[in-house]
TORZA-336668 format. One record per residue (C-alpha): residue number from 1; residue in one letter; x, y, z. Coordinates in pm, 1 decimal. Example, Ala and Ser with C-alpha at 12.3 -4.5 7.8 and 13.67 -1.06 7.14 Angstrom:
[site 1 A [1230.0 -450.0 780.0]]
[site 2 S [1367.0 -106.0 714.0]]
REM end
This chain:
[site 1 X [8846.1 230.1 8371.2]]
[site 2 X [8676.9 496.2 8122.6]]
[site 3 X [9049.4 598.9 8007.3]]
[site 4 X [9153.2 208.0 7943.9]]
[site 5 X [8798.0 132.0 7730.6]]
[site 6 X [8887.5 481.5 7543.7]]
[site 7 X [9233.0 392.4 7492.7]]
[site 8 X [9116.6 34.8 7355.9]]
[site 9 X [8899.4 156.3 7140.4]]
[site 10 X [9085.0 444.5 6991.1]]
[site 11 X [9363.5 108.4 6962.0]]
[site 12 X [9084.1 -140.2 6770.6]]
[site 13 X [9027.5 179.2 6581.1]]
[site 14 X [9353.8 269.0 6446.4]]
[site 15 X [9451.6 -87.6 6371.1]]
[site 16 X [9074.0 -129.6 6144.6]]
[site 17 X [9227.8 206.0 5997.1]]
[site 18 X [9521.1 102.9 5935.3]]
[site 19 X [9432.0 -241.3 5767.6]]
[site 20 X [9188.9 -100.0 5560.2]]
[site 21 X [9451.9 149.9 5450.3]]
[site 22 X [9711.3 -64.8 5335.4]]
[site 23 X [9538.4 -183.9 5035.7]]
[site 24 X [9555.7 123.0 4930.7]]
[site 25 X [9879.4 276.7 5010.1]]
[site 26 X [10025.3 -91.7 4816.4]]
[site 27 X [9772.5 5.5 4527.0]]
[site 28 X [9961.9 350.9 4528.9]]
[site 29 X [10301.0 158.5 4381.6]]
[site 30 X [10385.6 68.8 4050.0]]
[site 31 X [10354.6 -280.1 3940.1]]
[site 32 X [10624.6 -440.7 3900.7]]
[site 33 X [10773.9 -433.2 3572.2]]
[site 34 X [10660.6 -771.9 3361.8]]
[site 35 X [10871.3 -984.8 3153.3]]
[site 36 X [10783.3 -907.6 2745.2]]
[site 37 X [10877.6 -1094.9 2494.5]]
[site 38 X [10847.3 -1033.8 2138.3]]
[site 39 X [10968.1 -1105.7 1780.9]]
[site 40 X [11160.0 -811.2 1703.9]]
[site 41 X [11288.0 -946.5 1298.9]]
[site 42 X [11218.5 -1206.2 1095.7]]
[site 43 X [11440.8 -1318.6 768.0]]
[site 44 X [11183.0 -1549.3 573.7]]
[site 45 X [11368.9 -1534.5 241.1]]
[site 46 X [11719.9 -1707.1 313.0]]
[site 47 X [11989.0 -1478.2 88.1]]
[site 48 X [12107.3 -1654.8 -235.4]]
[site 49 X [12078.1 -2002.9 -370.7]]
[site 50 X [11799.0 -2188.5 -184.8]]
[site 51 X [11967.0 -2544.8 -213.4]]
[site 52 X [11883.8 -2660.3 165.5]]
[site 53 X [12245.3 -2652.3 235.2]]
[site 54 X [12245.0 -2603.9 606.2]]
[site 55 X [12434.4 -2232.3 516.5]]
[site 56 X [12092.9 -2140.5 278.0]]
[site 57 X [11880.7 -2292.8 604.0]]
[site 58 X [12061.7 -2119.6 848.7]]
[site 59 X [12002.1 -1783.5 690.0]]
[site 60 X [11631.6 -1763.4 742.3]]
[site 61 X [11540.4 -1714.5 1121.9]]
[site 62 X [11328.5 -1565.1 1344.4]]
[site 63 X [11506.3 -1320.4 1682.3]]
[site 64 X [11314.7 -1272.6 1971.0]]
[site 65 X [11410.6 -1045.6 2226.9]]
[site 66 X [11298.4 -1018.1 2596.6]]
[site 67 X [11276.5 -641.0 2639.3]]
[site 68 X [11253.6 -671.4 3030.8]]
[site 69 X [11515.5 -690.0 3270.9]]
[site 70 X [11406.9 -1019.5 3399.4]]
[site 71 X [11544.8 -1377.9 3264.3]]
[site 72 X [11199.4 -1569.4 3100.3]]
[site 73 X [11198.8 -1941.0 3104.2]]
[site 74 X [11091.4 -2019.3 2734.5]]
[site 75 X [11103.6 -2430.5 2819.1]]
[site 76 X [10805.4 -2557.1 2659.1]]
[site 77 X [10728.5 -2231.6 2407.7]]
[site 78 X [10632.3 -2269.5 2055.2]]
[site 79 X [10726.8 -2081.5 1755.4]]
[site 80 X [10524.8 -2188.5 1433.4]]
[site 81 X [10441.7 -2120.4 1074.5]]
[site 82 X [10049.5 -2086.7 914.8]]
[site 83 X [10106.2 -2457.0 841.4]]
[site 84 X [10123.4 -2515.8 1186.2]]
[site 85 X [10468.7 -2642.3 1185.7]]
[site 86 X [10614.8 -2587.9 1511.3]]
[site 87 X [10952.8 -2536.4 1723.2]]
[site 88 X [10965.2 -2616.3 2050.7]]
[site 89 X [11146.6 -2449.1 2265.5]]
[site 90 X [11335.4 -2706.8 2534.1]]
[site 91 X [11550.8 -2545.3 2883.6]]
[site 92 X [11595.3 -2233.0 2753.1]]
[site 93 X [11614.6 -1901.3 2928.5]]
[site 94 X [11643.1 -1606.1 2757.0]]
[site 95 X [11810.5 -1304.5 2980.0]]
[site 96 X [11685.1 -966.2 3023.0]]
[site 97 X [11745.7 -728.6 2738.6]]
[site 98 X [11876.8 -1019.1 2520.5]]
[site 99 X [11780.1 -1139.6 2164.7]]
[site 100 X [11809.6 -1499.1 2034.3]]
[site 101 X [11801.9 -1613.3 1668.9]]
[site 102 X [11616.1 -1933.4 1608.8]]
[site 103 X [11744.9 -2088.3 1285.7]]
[site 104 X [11550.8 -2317.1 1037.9]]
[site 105 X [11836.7 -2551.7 992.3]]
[site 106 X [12103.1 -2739.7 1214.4]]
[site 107 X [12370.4 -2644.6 1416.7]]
[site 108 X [12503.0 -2612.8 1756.6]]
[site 109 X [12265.9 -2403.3 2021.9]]
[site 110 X [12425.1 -2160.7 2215.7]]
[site 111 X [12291.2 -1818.0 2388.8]]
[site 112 X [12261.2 -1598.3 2148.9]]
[site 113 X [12133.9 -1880.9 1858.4]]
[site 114 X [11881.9 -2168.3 1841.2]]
[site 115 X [11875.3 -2420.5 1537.8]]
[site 116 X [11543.1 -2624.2 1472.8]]
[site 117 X [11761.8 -2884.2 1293.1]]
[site 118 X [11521.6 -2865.0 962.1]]
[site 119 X [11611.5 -2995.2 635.5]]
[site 120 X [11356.5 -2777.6 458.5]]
[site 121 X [11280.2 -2419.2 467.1]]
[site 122 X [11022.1 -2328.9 761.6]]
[site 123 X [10921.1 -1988.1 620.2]]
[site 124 X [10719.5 -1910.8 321.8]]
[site 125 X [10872.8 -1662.0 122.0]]
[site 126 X [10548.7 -1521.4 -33.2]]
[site 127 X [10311.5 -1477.6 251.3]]
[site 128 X [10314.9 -1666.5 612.8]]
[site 129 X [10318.5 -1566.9 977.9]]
[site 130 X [10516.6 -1667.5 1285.3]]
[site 131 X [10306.8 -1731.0 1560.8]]
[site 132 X [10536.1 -1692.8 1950.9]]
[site 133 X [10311.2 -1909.3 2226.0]]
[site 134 X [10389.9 -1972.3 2566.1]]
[site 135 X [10399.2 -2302.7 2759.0]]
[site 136 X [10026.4 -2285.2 2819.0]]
[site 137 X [9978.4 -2233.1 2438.8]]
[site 138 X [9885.3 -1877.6 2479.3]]
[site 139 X [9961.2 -1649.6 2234.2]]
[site 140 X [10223.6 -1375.0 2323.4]]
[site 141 X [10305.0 -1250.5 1965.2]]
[site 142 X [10332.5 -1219.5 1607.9]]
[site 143 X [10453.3 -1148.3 1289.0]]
[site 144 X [10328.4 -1123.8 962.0]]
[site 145 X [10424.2 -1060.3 554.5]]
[site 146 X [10328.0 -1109.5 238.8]]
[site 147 X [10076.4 -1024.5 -16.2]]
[site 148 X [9816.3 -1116.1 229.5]]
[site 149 X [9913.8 -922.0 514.2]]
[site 150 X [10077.1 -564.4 326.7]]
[site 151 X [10412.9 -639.5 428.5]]
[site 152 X [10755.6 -701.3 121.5]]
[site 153 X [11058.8 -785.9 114.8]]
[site 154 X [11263.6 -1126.0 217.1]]
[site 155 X [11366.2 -960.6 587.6]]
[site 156 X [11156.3 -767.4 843.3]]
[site 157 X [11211.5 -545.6 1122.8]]
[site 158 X [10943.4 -420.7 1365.8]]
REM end
């Protein structure tokens, strides 16, 4: 009977051991890696004439690129000026290691470009900032230029 109690104990034991363990052998592992997204150029300062032709409109945009290898859902993510003019982004998914151009005027969406279907430029060509928010409204990232914020120049690479 000793040997049996012994045996159960050393048993309970090991398994208390063991549970208390695993937390920390799982903390051992890298996290996963997380979806980022970011705006990786900007072109505020559409290239000749600005007549609001849908051309002149369609040359100022705003890329984002995903620089995971997971697919994010953007449904429901904002992209906006300081004026707080907004695009909303509706059953999108942009894949992993992908960019997408979002452009100010109108045309016909596909994977690689987005149109906000604007009749006036969205960027200010002087000083403004383009806010990326997800679909809770938190902020994920942003760019800036201008006299205001040190940057030049009508196009913008991070």
């Amino acid at each position: 009977m000793t040997a049996r109690r012994l045996s159960s104990a050393v048993l309970a034991a090991a398994a208390i051991v063991g549970a208390v363990a695993l937390p920390a052998s799982a903390a051992d592992h890298a996290r996963p890696e997380r979806a980022r997204v970011e705006i990786s150029a900007v072109q505020y300062d559409s290239p000749g004439p600005e007549d609001r032709s849908r051309r002149s409109l369609n040359k100022e945009w705003v890329e984002l690129t995903n620089t995971s290898r997971h697919t994010v859902n953007l449904d429901g993510w904002t992209l906006s000026n300081e004026d707080g003019r907004t695009y909303t982004f509706e059953h999108y998914r942009l894949e992993g290691r992908a960019t997408v151009r979002i452009h100010t005027g109108q045309g016909r969406d596909t994977d690689n470009d987005l149109y906000m279907d604007r009749h006036n430029y969205l960027w200010d060509n002087h000083s403004d900032t383009a806010t990326l928010r997800n679909d809770h409204s938190r902020f994920i990232d942003d760019e800036s230029w201008g006299s205001r914020h040190h940057h030049g120049g009508g196009h913008h690479h991070r």
